[in-house]
N, C-alpha and C positions, 0 to 999 in steps of 0.2 A: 206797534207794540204797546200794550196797555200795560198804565202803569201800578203799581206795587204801593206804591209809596204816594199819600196827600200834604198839601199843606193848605192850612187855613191862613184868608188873611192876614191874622195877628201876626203869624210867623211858626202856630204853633201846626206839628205833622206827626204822622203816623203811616203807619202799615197799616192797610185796608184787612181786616180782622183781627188786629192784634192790640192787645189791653195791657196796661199794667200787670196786670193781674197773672197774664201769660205769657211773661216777655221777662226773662233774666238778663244780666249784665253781658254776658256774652251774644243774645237773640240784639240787646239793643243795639249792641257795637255792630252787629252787620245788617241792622237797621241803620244805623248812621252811612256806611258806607253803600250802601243800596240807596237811602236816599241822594249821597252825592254823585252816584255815579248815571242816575235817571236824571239829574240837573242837567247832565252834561248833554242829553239830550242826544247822545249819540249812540249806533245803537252797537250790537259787538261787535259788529266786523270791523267797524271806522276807529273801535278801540283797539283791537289788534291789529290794524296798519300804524296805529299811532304810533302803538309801543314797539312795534318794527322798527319805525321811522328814528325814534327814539334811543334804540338799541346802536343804530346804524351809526346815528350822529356821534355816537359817546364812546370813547373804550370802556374798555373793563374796570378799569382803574376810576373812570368818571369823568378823564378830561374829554375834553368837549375838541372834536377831532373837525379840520379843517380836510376839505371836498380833494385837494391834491397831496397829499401827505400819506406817506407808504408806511412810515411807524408813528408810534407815540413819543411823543419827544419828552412826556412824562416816565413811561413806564418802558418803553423801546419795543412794545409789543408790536407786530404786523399788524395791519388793518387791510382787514379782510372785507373787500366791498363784493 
């Protein structure tokens, strides 16, 4: 996959066609987020297994849920593997 987004040396980066000129505050913020997410080098799918993997670990709530545990011992939710 080719990528969208450069960076020069310095540090400084861009979107490949995109200027000041033609980039408002909302173009740059998903410029910012397009650049970090081609950092990560990974490409969609290995991102949606992540965020699976992600989802699986965590309840709903956010606590972070151990591999033999049938509820949340924050929230008493079921955990649904």
């Amino acid at each position: 996959m080719n990528r969208l987004t450069y960076k020069e040396p310095n540090g400084d980066w861009g979107i490949v066609g995109m200027t000041e000129e033609n980039a408002d505050q909302k173009m740059y913020a998903a410029a910012c987020k397009l650049l970090d997410y081609e950092e990560t080098g990974l490409g969609p799918d290995e991102i949606e297994r992540k965020i699976v993997q992600l989802e699986l670990e965590h309840c709903t709530c956010g606590m972070a849920i151990d591999s033999d545990w049938l509820h949340c011992p924050k929230c008493g939710a079921i955990i649904v593997r």
